[in-house]
N, C-alpha and C positions, 0 to 999 in steps of 0.2 A: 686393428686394435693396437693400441700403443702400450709397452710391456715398464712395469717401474723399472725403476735403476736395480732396485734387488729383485725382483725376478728375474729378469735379465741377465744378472751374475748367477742366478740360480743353474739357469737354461745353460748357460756359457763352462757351470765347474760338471752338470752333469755330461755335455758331449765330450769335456777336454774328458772327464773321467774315465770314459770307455775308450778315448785314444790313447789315454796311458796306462789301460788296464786295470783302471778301478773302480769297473762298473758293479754291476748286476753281478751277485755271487760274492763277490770280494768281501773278504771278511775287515780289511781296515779301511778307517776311514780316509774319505775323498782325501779330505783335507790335511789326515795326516800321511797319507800316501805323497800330495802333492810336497807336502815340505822334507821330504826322503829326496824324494827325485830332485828338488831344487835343488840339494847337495850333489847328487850321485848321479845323476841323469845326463844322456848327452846332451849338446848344447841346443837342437831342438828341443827336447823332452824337458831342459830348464828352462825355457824361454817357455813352455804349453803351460809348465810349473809359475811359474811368474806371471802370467796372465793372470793364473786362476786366484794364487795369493790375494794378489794388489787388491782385489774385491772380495774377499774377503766379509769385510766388515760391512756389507752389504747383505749378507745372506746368514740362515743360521747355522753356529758353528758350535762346537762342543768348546765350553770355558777352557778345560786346560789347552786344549790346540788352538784356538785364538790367544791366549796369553803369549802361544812359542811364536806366532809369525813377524811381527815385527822386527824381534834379534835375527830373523832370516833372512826376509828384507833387506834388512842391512847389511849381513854378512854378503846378499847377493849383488848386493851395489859395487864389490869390487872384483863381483865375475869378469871371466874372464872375454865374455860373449857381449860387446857393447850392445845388443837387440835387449840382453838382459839387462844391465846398466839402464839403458834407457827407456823398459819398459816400468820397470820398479821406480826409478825417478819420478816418472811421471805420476806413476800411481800412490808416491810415498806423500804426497797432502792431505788424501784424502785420512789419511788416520787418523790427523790430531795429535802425532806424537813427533814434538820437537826434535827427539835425537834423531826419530830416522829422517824426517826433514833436511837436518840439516846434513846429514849424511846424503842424502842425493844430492845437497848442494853441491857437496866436496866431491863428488864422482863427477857431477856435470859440469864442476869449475872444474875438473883434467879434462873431462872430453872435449872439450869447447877449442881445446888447443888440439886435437885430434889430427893425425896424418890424414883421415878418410874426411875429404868434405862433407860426405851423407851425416856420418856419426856427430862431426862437428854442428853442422846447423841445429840438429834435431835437440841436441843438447842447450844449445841455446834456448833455443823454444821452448824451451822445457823449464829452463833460468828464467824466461820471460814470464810461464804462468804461476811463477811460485814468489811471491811476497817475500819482501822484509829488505833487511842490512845485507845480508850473509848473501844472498841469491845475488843484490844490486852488485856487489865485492866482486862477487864470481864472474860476473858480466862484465866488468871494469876488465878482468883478465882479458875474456873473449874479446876485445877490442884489439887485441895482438893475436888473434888470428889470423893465420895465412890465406886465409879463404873472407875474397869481399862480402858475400852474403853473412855472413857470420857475424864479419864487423857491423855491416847494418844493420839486425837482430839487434844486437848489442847495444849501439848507439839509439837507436829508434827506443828502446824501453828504457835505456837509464835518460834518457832525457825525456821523454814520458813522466817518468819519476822523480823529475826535476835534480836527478842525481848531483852532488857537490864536487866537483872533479876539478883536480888543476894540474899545472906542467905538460908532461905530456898525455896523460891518460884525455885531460881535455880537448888537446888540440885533436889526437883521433878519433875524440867521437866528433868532433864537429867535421874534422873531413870525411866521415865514413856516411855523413849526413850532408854532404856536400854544403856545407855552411859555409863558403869559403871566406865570406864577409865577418863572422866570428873569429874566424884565424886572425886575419890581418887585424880584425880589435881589439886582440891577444897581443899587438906589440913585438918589440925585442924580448917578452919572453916565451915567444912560438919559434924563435929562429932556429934556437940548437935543435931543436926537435923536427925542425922541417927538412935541418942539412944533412939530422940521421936519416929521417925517411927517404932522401934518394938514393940510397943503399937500399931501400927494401924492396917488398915486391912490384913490381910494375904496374899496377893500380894504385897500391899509393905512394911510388913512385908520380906519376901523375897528378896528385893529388895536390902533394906537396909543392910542386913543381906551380901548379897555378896558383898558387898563396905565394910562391917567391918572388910570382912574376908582378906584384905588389908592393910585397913588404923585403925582397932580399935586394945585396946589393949586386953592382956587379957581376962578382965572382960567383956569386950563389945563381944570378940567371944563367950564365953562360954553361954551369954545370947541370943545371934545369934542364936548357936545350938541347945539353949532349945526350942526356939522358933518354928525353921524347922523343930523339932523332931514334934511338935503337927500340923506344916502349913501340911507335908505330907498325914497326917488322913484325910484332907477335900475332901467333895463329888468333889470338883471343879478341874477338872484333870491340870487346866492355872496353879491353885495355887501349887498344890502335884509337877509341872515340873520344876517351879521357884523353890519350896522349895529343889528339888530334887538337882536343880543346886548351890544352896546357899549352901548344904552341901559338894556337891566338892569342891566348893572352899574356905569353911572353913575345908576342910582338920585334920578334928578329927576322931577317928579310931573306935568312938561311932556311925557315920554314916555308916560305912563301910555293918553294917548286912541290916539295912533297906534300903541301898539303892539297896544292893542285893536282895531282898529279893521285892523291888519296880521292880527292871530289868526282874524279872522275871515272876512275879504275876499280877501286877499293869491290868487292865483289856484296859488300852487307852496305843496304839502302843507308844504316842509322850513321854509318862511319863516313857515308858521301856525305847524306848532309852535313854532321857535325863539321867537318872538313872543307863543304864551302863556306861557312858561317866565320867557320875561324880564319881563312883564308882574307876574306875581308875585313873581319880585324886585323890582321897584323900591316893592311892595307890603310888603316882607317877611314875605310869607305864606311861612312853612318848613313851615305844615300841606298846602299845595297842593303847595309843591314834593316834596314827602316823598312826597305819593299819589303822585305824578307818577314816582316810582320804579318803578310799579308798572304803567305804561304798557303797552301792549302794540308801539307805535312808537319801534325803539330810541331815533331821532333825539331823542324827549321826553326820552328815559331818559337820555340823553346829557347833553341841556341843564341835565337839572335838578341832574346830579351835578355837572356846573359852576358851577352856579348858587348850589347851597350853601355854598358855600366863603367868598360875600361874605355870608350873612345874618349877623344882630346876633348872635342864638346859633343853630348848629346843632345843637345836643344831641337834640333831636327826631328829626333824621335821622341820630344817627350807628348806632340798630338795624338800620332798615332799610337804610344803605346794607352794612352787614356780610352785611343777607343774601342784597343785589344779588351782594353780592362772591364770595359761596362758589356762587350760584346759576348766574351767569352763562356763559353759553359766547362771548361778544362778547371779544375780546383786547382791545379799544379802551376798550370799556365797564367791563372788571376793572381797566386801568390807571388810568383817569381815578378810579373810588371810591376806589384806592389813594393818589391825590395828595389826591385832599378827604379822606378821613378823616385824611391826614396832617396836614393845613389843622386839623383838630379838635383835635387837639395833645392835651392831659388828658383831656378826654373823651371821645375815644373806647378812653383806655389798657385801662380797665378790662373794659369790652363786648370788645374784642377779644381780650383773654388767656382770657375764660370761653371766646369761640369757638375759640378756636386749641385750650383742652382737651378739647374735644369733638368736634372735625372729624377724621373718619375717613379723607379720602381728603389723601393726601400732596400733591398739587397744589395742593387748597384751603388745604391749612395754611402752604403755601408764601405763595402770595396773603398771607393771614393777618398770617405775619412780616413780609413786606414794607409791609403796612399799616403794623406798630407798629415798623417802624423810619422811615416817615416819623411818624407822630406822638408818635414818645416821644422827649420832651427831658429830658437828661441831670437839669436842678435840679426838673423835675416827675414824677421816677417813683419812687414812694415805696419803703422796705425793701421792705414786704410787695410789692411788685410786682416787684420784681428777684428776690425769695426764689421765686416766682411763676414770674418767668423761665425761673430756675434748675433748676428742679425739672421744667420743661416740657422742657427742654433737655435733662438727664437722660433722660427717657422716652423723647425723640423714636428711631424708629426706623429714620426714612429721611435717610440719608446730608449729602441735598441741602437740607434742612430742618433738617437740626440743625449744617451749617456756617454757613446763613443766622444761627442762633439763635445760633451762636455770636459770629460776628462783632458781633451787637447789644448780645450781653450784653458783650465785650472795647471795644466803644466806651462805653458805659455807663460802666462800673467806672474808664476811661482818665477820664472826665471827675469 
């Protein structure tokens, strides 16, 4: 039998009640008992107090003691026990009452920058289920958290929410979202901001490091690879697989031993392969990376479709990655072919329109279009390829695929 939401809270104030002593007998009530203890109680006996609050407004409660618990609430958002913090947070939507809302905003935008990784993420999370300006703001902070999950929390919902972000707030969410192609479309004004992050933590240290190995000069790669040369040393296998990957595609011949040398030794599988993948970048072997499509470890398979996007010429790879693309059941794996074959720009225009007329099933064709609208630019796509378009776009029979074709071909024709 499935119990509502206020029974539920019923069952839940009457057990906490007999473990804080205000069951059966007791002459005050539950509820104002609990908001005593949420002052005065240890930091257990506030956090059993805080449970029972937050629900509150689910169950029935005597008017004047429902009137006191939201100033409680709030008073308790800046306990001193983050369990309590972030048990009240959470449960601070459900009221309907602006101030205290916004008040778990303002607790969870400090904790988000929290010493304790546990505390930090949860607070985010919490940032994430709660709506509006104030919450988005707060997560804007959490993006300068020291802790990477946190930053991807962060990033992941304000871009969700189509958040408006610029300088540097922008460039890390797009690296905490591994955008790195957004960075470098950021220009000379992602630079200052990329030369502070190799100062920062070793992740995105890493981060930035792969965006320089594009858009900095010189002096900014060489400081890159000094940097990846010591991020690979760390016990943290996320960091040694980023830094693994920053050094392919900073493409110096200084990584070439260690990253050999990681491919084969490294004790965590995902830091071998990154490590051979990127090995062969900095090689520009596009015949390795190209097998390497064919992996049977998607994490290879992953690398290497990122991987392509910096060699000298990909043309080699742009068949096979067409056939990763119609073959694959990986979402991550179809997205990322779709941005490097974009990356191929003319060359892969052509391979892709024979595949689109030949793919029988509507989702791959879908995939398909989406490819050749990131790689078809407007002053590179010849008559005969637009007549080509056209004609595909005519046939097409499913709904979803032929509004995609269309909007490619009305941006086209527009330029």
């Amino acid at each position: 039998m499935r119990l509502s939401g206020g029974y539920r809270a019923f069952v839940m104030i009457a057990v906490w009640g007999m473990l804080l002593g205000f069951g059966a007998g007791c002459q005050k009530d539950p509820m104002a008992q609990a908001l005593e203890t949420l002052e005065k109680g240890t930091p257990d006996e506030r956090l059993q107090a805080a449970q029972i609050l937050v629900q509150a407004n689910r169950t029935r409660v005597a008017e004047d003691v429902l009137a006191r618990i939201p100033a409680a609430l709030e008073k308790a958002l800046q306990d001193e026990n983050a369990e309590v913090r972030l048990t009240v947070a959470r449960g601070a939507p459900s009221w309907g009452h602006p101030q205290l809302t916004r008040a778990a905003v303002t607790a969870m935008r400090q904790d988000v920058l929290s010493d304790d990784r546990e505390v930090a993420r949860r607070a985010a999370e919490v940032l994430e289920a709660i709506s509006g300006e104030e919450s988005t703001q707060a997560l804007t902070v959490a993006l300068r958290s020291s802790f990477p999950e946190v930053r991807r929390v962060a990033a992941r919902t304000l871009a969700r929410r189509n958040a408006q972000l610029s300088g540097e707030d922008r460039v890390r969410m797009y690296l905490a979202l591994r955008n790195y192609e957004a960075v470098v479309g950021m220009g000379q004004e992602a630079l200052p901001v990329l030369r502070a992050l190799l100062k920062a933590d070793p992740m995105l240290q890493a981060h930035a490091a792969i965006v320089l190995a594009r858009l900095g000069d010189e002096s900014d790669r060489n400081q890159a690879m000094e940097a990846m040369l010591r991020a690979v040393e760390s016990e943290d296998p996320q960091i040694r697989a980023t830094a693994a990957q920053a050094l392919g595609a900073l493409r110096d011949q200084r990584g070439t031993a260690v990253l050999q040398n990681l491919a084969t030794n490294d004790p965590d599988p995902t830091v071998r392969a990154v490590a051979r993948v990127a090995a062969y970048l900095v090689e520009d072997d596009v015949v390795s990376l190209t097998r390497s499509l064919e992996d049977s470890d998607p994490t290879v398979q992953l690398q290497a479709v990122q991987a392509i996007r910096y060699v000298s010429d990909p043309t080699p790879a742009v068949a096979p990655l067409i056939r990763l693309l119609r073959r694959t059941t990986n979402a991550r794996l179809a997205e990322e072919s779709i941005r490097t074959l974009g990356a191929c720009g003319s060359r892969a225009l052509g391979p892709l329109l024979e595949a689109l007329a030949e793919e029988p099933e509507w989702n791959l064709r879908l995939r398909l279009v989406q490819a050749l609208s990131a790689a078809a630019r407007p002053q590179q796509v010849s008559s005969q390829q637009l007549l080509d378009l056209y004609d595909l776009y005519e046939k097409e029979a499913n709904d979803v695929v032929k509004s995609e074709l269309g909007q490619l071909l009305a941006l086209l024709q527009e330029e």
